[in-house]
Structure formats: structure tokens, C-alpha cells
DRENNUKE-750091 format. One record per residue: x negated, y, z of N, C-alpha, C, CB in turn; chain. Coordinates in steps of 0.1 Angstrom, whole numbers. Glycine has a CB too. Example, Ala and Ser with C-alpha at 12.3 -4.5 7.8 and 13.67 -1.06 7.14 Angstrom:
residues 2
{r {-132, -57, 78}, {-123, -45, 78}, {-132, -33, 78}, {-113, -45, 90}, 'A'}
{r {-128, -22, 71}, {-137, -11, 71}, {-129, 0, 79}, {-141, -6, 57}, 'A'}
This chain:
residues 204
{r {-1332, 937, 909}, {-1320, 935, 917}, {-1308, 930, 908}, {-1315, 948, 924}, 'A'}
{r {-1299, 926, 915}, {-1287, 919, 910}, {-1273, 919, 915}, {-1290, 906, 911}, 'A'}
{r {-1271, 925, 905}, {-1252, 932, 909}, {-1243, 922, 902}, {-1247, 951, 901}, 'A'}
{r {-1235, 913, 916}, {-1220, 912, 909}, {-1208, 917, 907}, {-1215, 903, 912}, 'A'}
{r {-1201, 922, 894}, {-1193, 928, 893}, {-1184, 924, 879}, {-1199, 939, 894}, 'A'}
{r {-1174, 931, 880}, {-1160, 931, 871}, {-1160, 945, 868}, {-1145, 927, 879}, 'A'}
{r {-1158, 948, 849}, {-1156, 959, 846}, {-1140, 966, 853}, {-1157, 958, 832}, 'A'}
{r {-1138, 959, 862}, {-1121, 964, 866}, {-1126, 965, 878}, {-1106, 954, 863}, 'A'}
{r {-1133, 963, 887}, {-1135, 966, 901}, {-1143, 981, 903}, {-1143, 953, 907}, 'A'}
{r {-1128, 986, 910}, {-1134, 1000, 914}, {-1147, 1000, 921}, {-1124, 1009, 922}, 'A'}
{r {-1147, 989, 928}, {-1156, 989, 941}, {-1172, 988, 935}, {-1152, 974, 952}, 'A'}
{r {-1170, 981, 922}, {-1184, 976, 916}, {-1188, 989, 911}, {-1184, 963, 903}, 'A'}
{r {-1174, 996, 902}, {-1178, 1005, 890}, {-1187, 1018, 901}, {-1161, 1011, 879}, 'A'}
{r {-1179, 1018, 912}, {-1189, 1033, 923}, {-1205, 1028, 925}, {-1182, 1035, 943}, 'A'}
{r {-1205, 1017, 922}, {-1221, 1014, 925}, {-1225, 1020, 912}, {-1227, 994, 928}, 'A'}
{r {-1224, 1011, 902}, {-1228, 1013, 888}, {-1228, 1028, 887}, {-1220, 1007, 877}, 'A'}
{r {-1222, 1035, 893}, {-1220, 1056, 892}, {-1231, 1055, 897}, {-1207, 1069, 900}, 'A'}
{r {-1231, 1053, 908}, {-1240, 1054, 923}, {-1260, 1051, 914}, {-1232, 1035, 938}, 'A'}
{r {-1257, 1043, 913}, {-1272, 1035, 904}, {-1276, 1045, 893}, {-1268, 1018, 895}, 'A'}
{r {-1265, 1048, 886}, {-1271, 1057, 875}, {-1276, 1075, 878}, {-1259, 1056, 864}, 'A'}
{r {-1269, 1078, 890}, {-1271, 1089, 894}, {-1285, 1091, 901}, {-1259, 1092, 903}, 'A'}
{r {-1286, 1078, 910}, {-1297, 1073, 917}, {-1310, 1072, 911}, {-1294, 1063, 921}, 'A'}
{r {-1306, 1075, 894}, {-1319, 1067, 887}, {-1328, 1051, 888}, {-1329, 1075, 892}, 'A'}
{r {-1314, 1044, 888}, {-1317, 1030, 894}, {-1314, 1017, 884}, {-1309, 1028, 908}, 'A'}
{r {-1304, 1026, 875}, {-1297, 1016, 871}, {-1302, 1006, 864}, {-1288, 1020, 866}, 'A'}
{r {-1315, 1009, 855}, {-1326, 1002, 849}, {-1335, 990, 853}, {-1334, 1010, 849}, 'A'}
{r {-1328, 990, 871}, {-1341, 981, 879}, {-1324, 974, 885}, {-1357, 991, 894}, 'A'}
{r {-1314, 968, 881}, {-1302, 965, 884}, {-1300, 957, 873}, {-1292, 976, 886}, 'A'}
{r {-1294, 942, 873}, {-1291, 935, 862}, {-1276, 931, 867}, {-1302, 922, 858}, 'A'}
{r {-1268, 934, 859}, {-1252, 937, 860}, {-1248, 917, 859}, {-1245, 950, 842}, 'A'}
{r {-1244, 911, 870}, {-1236, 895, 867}, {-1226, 898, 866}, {-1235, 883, 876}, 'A'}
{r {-1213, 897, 855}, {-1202, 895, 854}, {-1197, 886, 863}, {-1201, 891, 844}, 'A'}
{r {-1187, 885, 869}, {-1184, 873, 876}, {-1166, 878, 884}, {-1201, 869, 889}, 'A'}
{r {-1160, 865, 882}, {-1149, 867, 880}, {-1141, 858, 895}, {-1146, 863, 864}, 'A'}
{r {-1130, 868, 904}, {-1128, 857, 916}, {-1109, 860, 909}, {-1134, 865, 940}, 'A'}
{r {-1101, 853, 916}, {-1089, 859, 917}, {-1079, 846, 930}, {-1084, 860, 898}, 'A'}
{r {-1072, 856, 936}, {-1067, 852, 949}, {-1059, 835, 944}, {-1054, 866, 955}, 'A'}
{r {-1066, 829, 953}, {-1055, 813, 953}, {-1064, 806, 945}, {-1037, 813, 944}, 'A'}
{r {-1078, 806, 935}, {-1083, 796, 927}, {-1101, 799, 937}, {-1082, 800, 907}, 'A'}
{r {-1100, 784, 940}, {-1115, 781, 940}, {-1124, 786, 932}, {-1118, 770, 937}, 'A'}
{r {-1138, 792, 938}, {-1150, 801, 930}, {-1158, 792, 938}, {-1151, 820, 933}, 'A'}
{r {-1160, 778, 937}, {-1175, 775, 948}, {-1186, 782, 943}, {-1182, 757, 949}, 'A'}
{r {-1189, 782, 933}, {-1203, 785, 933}, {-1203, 802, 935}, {-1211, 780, 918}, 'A'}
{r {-1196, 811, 932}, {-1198, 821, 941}, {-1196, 820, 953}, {-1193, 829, 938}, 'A'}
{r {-1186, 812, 961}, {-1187, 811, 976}, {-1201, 810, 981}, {-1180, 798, 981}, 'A'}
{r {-1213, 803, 975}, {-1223, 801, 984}, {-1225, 814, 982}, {-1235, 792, 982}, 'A'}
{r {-1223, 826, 970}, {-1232, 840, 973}, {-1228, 845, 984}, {-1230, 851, 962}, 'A'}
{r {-1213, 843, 983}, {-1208, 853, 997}, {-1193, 844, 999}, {-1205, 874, 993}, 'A'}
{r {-1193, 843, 1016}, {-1183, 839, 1018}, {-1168, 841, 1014}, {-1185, 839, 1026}, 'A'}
{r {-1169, 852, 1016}, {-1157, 863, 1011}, {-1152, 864, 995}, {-1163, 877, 1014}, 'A'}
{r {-1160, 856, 986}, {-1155, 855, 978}, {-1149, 872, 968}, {-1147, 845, 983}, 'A'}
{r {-1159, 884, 975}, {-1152, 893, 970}, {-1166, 903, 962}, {-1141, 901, 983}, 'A'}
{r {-1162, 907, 954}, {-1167, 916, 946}, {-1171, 933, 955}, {-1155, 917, 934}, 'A'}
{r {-1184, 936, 951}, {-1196, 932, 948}, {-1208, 929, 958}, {-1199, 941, 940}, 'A'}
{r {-1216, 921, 950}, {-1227, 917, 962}, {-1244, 920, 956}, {-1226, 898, 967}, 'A'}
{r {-1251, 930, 961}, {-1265, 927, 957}, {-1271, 922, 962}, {-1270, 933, 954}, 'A'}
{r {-1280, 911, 950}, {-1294, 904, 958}, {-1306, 911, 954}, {-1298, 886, 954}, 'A'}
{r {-1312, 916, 962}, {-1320, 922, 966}, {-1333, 912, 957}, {-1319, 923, 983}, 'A'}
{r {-1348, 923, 953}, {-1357, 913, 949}, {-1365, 904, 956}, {-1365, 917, 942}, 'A'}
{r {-1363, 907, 968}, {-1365, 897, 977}, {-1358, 886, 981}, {-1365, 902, 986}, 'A'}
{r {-1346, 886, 971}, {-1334, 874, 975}, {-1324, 877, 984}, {-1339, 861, 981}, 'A'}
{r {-1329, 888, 992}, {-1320, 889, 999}, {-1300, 890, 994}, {-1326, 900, 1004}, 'A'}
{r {-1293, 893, 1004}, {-1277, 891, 999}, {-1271, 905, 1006}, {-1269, 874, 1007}, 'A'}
{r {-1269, 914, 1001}, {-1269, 928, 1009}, {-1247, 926, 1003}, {-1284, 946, 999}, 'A'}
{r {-1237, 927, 1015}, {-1226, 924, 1013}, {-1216, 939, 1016}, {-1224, 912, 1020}, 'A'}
{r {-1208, 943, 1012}, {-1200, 956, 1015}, {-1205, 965, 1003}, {-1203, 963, 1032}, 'A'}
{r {-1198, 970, 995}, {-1198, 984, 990}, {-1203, 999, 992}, {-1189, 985, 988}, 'A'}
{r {-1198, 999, 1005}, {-1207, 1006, 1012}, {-1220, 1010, 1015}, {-1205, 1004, 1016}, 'A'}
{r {-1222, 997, 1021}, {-1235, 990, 1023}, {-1244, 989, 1012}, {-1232, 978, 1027}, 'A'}
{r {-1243, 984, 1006}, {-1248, 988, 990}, {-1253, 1000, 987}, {-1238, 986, 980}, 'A'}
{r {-1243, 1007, 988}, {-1244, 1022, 985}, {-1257, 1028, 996}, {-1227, 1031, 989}, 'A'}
{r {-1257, 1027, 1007}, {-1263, 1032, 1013}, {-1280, 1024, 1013}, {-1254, 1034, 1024}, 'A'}
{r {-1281, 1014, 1008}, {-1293, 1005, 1001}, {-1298, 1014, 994}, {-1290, 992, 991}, 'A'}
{r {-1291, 1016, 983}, {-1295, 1022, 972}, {-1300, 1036, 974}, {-1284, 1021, 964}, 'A'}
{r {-1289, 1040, 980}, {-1289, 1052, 986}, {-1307, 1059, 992}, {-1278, 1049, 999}, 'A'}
{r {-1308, 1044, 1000}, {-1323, 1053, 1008}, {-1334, 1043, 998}, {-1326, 1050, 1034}, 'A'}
{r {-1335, 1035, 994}, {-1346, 1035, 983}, {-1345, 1041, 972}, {-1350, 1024, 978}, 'A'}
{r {-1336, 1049, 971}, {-1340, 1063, 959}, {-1344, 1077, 971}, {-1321, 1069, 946}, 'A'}
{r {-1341, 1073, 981}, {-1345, 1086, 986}, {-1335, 1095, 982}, {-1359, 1091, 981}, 'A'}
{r {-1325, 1093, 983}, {-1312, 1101, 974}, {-1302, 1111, 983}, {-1302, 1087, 967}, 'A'}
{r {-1293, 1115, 982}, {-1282, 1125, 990}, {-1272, 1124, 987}, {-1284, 1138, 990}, 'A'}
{r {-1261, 1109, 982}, {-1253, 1106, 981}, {-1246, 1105, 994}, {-1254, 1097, 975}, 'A'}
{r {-1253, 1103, 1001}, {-1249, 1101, 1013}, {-1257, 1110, 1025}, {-1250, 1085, 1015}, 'A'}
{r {-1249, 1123, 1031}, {-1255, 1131, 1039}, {-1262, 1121, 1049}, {-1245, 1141, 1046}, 'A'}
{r {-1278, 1129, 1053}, {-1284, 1123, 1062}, {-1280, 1125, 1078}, {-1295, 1126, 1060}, 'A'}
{r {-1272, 1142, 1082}, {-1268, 1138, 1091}, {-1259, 1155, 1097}, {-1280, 1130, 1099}, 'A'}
{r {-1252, 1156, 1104}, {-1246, 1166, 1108}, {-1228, 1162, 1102}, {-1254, 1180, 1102}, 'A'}
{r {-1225, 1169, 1106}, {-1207, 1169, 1104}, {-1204, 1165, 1093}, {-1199, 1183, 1103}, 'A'}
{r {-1208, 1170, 1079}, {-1202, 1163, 1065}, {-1208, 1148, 1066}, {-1209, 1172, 1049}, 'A'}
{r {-1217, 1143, 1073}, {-1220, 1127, 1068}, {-1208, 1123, 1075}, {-1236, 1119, 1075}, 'A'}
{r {-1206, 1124, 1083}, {-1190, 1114, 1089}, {-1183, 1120, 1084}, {-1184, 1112, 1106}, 'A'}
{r {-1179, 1133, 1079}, {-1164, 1133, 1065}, {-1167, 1123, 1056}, {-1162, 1149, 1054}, 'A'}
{r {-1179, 1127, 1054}, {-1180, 1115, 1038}, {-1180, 1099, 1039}, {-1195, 1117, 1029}, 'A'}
{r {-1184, 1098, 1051}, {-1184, 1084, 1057}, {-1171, 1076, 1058}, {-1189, 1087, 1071}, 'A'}
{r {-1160, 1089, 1061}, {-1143, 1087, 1067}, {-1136, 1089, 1055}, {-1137, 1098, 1080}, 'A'}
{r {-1140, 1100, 1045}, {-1131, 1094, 1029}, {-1139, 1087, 1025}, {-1127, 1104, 1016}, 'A'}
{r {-1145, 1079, 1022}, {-1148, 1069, 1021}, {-1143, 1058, 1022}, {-1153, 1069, 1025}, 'A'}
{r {-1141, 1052, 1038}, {-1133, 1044, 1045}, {-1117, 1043, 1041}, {-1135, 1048, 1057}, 'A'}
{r {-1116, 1057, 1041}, {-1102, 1061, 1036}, {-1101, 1059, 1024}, {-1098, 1073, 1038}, 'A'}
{r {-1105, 1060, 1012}, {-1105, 1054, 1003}, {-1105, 1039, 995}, {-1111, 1058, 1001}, 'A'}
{r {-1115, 1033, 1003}, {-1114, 1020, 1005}, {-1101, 1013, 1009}, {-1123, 1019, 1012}, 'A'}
{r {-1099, 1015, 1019}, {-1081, 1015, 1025}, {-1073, 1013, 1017}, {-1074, 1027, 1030}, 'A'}
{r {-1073, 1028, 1006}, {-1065, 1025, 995}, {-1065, 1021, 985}, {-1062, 1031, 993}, 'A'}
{r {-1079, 1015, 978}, {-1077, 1007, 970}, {-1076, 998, 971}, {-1082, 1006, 965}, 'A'}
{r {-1075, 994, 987}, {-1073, 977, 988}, {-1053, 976, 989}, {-1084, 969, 1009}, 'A'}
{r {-1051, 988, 992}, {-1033, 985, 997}, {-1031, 986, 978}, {-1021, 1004, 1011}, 'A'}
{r {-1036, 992, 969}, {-1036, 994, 953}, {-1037, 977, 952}, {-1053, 1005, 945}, 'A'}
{r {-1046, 970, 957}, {-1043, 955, 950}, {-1033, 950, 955}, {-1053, 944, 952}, 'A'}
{r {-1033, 947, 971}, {-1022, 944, 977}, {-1006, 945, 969}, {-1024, 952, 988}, 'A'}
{r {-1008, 957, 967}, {-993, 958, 955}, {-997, 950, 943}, {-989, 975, 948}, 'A'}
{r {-1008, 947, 939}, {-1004, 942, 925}, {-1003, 927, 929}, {-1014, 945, 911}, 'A'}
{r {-1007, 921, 940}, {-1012, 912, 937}, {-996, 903, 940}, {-1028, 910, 945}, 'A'}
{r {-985, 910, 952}, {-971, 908, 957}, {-966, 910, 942}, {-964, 920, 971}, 'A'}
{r {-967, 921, 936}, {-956, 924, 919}, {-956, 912, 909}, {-963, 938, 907}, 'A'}
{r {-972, 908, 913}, {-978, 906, 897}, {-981, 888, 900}, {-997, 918, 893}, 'A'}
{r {-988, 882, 912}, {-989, 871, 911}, {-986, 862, 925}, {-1002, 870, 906}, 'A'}
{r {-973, 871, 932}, {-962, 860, 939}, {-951, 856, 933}, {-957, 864, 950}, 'A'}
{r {-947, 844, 931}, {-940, 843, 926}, {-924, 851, 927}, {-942, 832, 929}, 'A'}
{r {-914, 849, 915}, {-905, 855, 917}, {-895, 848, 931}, {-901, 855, 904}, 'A'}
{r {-889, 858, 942}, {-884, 850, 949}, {-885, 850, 964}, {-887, 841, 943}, 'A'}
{r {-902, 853, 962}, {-911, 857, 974}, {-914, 868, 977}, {-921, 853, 974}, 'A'}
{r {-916, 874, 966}, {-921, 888, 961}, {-911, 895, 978}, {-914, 895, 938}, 'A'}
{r {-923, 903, 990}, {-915, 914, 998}, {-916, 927, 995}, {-919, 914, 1010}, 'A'}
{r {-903, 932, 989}, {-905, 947, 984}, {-908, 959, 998}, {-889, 952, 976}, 'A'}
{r {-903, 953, 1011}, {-906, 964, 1023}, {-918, 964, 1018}, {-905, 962, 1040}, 'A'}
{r {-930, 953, 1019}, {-942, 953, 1025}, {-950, 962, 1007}, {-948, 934, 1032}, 'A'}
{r {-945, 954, 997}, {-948, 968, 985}, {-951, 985, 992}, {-929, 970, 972}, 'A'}
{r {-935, 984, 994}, {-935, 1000, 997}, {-943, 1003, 1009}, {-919, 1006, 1000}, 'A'}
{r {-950, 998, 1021}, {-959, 1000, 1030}, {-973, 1000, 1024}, {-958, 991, 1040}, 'A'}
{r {-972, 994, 1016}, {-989, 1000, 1008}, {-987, 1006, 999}, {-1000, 990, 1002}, 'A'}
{r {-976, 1012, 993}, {-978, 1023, 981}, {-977, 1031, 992}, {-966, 1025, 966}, 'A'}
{r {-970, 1036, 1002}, {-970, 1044, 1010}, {-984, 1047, 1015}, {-961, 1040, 1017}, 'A'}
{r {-991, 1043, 1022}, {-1008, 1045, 1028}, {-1014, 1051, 1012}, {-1018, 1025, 1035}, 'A'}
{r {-1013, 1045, 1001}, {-1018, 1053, 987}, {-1018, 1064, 986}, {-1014, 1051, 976}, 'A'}
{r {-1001, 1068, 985}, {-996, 1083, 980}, {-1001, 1089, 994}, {-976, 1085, 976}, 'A'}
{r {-997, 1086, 1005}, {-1000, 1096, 1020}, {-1013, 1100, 1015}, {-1002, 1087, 1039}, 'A'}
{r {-1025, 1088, 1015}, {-1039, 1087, 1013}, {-1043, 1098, 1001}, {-1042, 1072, 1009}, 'A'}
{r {-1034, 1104, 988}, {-1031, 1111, 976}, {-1033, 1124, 987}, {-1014, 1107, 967}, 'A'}
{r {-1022, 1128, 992}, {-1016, 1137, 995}, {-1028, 1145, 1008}, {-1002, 1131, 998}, 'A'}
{r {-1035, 1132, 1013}, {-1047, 1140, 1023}, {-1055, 1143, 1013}, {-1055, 1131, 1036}, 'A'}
{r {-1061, 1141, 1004}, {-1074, 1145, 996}, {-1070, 1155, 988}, {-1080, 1133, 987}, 'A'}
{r {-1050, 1160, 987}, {-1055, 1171, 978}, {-1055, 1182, 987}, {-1046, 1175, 967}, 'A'}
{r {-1049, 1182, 1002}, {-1053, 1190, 1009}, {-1073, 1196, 1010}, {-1047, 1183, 1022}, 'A'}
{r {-1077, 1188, 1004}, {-1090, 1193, 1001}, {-1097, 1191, 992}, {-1097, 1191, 1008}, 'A'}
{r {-1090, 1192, 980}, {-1093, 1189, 967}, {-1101, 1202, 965}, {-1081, 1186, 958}, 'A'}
{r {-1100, 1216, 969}, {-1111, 1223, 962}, {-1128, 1223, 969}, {-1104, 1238, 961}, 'A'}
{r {-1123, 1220, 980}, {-1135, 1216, 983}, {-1143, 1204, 980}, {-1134, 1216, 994}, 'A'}
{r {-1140, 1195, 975}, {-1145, 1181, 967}, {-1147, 1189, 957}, {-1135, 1167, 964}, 'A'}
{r {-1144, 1198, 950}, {-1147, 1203, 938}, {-1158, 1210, 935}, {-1137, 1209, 934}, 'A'}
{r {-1161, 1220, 949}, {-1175, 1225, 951}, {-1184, 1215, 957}, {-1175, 1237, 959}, 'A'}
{r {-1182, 1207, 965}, {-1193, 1201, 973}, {-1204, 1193, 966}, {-1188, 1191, 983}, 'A'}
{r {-1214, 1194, 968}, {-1222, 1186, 960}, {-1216, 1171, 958}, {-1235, 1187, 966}, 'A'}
{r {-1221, 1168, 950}, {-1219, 1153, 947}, {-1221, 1143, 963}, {-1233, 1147, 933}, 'A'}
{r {-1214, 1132, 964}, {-1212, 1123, 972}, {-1207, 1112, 971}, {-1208, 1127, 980}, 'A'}
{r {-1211, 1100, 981}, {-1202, 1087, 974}, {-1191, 1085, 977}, {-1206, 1075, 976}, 'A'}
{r {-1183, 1095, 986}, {-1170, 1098, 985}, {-1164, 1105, 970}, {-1169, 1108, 997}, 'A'}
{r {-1167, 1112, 968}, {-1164, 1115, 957}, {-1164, 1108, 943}, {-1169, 1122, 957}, 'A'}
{r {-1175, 1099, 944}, {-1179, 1092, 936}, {-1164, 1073, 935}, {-1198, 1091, 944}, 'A'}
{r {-1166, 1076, 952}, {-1154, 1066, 953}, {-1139, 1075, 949}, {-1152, 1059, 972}, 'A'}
{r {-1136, 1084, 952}, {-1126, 1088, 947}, {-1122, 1089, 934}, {-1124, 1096, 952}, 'A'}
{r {-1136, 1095, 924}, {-1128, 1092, 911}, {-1128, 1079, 903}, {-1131, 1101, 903}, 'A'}
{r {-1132, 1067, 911}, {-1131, 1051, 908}, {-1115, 1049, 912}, {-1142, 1041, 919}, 'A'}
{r {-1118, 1055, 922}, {-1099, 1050, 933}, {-1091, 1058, 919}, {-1094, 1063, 958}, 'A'}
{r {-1092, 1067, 916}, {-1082, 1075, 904}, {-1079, 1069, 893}, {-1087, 1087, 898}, 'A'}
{r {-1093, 1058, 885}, {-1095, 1060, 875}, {-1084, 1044, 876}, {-1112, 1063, 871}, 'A'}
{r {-1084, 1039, 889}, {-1079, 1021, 891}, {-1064, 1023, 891}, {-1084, 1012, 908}, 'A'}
{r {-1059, 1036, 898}, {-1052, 1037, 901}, {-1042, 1043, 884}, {-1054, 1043, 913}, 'A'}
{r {-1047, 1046, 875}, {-1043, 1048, 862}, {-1046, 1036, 851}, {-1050, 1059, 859}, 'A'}
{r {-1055, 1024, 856}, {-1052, 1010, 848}, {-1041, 1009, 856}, {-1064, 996, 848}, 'A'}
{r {-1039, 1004, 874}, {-1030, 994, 872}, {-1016, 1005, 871}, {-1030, 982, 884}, 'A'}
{r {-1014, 1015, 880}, {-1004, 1019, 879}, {-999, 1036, 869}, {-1004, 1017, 892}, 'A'}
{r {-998, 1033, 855}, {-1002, 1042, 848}, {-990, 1051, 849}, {-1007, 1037, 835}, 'A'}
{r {-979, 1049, 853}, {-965, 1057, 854}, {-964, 1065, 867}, {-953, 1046, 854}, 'A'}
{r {-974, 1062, 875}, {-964, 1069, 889}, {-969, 1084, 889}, {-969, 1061, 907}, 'A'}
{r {-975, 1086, 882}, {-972, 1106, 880}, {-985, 1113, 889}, {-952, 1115, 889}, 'A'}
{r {-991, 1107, 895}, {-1004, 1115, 908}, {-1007, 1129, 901}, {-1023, 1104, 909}, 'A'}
{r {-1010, 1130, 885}, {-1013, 1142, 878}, {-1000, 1151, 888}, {-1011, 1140, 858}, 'A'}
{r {-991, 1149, 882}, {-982, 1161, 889}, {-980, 1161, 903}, {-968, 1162, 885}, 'A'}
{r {-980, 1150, 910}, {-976, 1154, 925}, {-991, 1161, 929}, {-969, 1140, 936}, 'A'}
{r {-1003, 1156, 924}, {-1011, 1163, 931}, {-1020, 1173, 919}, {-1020, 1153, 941}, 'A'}
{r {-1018, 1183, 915}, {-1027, 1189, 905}, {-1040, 1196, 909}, {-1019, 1199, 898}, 'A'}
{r {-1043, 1193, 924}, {-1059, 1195, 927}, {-1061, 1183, 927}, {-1066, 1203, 943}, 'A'}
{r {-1061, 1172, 928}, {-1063, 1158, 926}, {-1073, 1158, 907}, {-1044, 1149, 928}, 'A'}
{r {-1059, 1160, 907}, {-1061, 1162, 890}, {-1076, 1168, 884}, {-1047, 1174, 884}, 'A'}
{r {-1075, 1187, 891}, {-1088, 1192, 887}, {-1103, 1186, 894}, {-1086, 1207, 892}, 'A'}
{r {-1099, 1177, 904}, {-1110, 1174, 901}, {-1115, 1159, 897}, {-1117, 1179, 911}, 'A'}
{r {-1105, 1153, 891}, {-1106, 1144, 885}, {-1116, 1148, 872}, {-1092, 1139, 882}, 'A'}
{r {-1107, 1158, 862}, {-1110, 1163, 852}, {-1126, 1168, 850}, {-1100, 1172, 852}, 'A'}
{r {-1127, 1175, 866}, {-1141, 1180, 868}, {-1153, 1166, 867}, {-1141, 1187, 883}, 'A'}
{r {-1151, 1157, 876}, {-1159, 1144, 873}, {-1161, 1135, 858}, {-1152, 1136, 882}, 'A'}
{r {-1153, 1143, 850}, {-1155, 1136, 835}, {-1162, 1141, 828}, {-1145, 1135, 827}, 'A'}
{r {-1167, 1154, 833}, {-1182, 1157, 828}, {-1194, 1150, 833}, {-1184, 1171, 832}, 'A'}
{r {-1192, 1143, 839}, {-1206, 1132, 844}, {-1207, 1122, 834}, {-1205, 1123, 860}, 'A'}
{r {-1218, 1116, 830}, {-1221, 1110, 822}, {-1221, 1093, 831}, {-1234, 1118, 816}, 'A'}
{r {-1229, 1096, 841}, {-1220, 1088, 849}, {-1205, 1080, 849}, {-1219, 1094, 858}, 'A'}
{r {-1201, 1084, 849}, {-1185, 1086, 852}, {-1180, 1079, 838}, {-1180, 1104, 854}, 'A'}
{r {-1184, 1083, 827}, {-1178, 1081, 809}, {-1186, 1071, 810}, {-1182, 1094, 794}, 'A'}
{r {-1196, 1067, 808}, {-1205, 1056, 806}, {-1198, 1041, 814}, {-1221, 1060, 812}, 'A'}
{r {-1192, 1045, 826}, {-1187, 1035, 833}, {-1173, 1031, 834}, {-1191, 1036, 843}, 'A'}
{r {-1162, 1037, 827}, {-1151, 1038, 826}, {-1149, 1025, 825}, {-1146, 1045, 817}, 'A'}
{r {-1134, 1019, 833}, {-1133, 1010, 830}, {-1122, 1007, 816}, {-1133, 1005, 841}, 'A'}
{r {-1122, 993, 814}, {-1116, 989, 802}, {-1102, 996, 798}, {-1115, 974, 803}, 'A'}
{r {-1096, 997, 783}, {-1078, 1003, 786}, {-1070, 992, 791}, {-1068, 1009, 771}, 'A'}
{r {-1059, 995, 797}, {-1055, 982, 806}, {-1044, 975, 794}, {-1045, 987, 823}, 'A'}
């Protein structure tokens, strides 16, 4: 199989957790591959229209697209329990998930208005409408932060301490340690995975 990814994409790095937890990561050959908003990528365009990170081709060739989706590939050819098979916790984990996702996309969304619209253009409301959905998004997960802390492993969890880890490259000042300190413990708790250290991404 064949994973495209960026050592900075949270979205890739939860696979790469995901794969190694899975016992997979051995039968996975990692493509570097690089998009960024406003420049032509043809030749990744034919992988995927979307032009977005990450995509696995399958050894069949196949083109398996969504992070998610992926996850849950992977997921049932390991025969695995990243992902509940069924009753009430599979749709929690299904919905932080989703909810997570959310917020790492409103996490680019801000950089992308700070960092590569020009000066002039730059809309600070619409900034503050996606840092806003982040911190809200913060503030629901510590409401159940000790329970993420007991639950078995999941790819919610797995996405959340990617979403933490992105959210401390790009935005290393805004304090999440203190406003949320169950956030925190189980941040701290996930750094005992070997998982997790092995895949860190780069210092920013």
C-alpha cells in the first residue's frame, strides 16, 4: 500500500498512529508529497481531485480518499478496534471524530487568512469564527477528558492527540495547557505510546 503524506499533516500523521497500532505499518510505503492553496499540483490532481492530503492506493491500485475512510480500511483488514463495531460508543467516536476534523480544518483556515492572504485582505471577523469553533471544540472534549483517559484506545483519540499536537506547531502561544488541564492530562497520557513519539511531527 501507498500513503500520501506530509510530516505536518495531522490528518496523515493519525493514519501513520493508526497503521502502527494496527500492526500495518510495515506493509505501507510513506509518499512525501506536498499541495499548498493557490499553486497547481497536476500530477497529484490525477491521484485525487481534491488535491488534499491523504490518499491510499490500495495493492490493488485502488484510490481509497478521506482520512477517515482510510482509517476504517485499515481498521477492518487488521481486524482491529480502533473503531467500535457497534452500539452507542461507535457513533461517539464516529462524532469526535467528525468534530475533530472540523477543527483542524477551521486550525488551517486561520493560518492560511494570517499567513498566506495578502496583507490588506486578511478578514479578522472570519479569523475569530474559526478560532472560535477550535476553543468551543477545546472546551467540549475537556468536558470528557477523563473519560478519553480511561477508554480504550480509539481513532478519536488517536485524532485528538494529532489535532493537539498541530495545534502546538502552528499555534504555540494560545495557552490550551491552562484553559483546559484535562485536555492536557490526557495529552500527556498519549505520550506514552510509542505510536505517538515515533510520529511526532517536525519543531515548527
Amino acid at each position: 500500500m501507498k500513503l500520501t503524506f506530509s510530516p505536518t499533516s495531522p490528518f496523515a500523521r493519525k493514519l501513520r498512529i493508526a497503521a502502527i497500532e494496527l500492526g500495518l505499518i510495515d506493509q505501507i510505503e510513506l509518499v512525501p508529497t506536498k499541495t499548498s492553496p493557490g499553486q497547481a499540483v497536476s500530477e497529484y490532481s490525477r491521484v485525487t481531485p481534491l488535491k488534499k492530503l491523504p490518499v491510499l492506493i490500495t495493492e490493488e491500485g485502488d484510490t481509497i480518499l478521506d482520512s477517515y475512510v482510510i482509517a476504517e480500511y485499515l481498521n477492518e483488514r487488521a481486524n482491529g478496534d480502533l473503531i467500535p463495531r457497534d452500539g452507542a460508543r461507535r457513533w461517539r467516536v464516529r462524532t469526535d471524530h467528525s468534530l475533530i476534523g472540523g477543527m483542524i480544518d477551521a486550525m488551517v483556515l486561520c493560518r492560511y487568512e494570517t499567513t498566506l492572504r495578502p496583507q490588506g485582505l486578511q478578514w479578522q471577523a472570519w479569523v475569530d469564527d474559526q478560532w472560535a469553533r477550535v476553543w468551543n471544540g477545546l472546551a467540549w472534549f475537556e468536558k470528557r477528558s477523563q473519560a478519553l483517559i480511561s477508554d480504550p484506545l480509539d481513532i478519536a483519540q488517536i485524532a485528538l492527540v494529532c489535532m493537539l499536537d498541530y495545534l502546538d506547531f502552528r499555534f504555540p502561544d494560545c495557552g490550551w495547557r491552562t484553559a483546559y488541564p484535562g485536555l492536557a492530562a490526557f495529552y500527556r497520557k498519549m505520550q506514552d505510546r510509542a505510536s505517538v513519539v515515533m510520529t511526532a511531527p517536525p519543531p515548527a
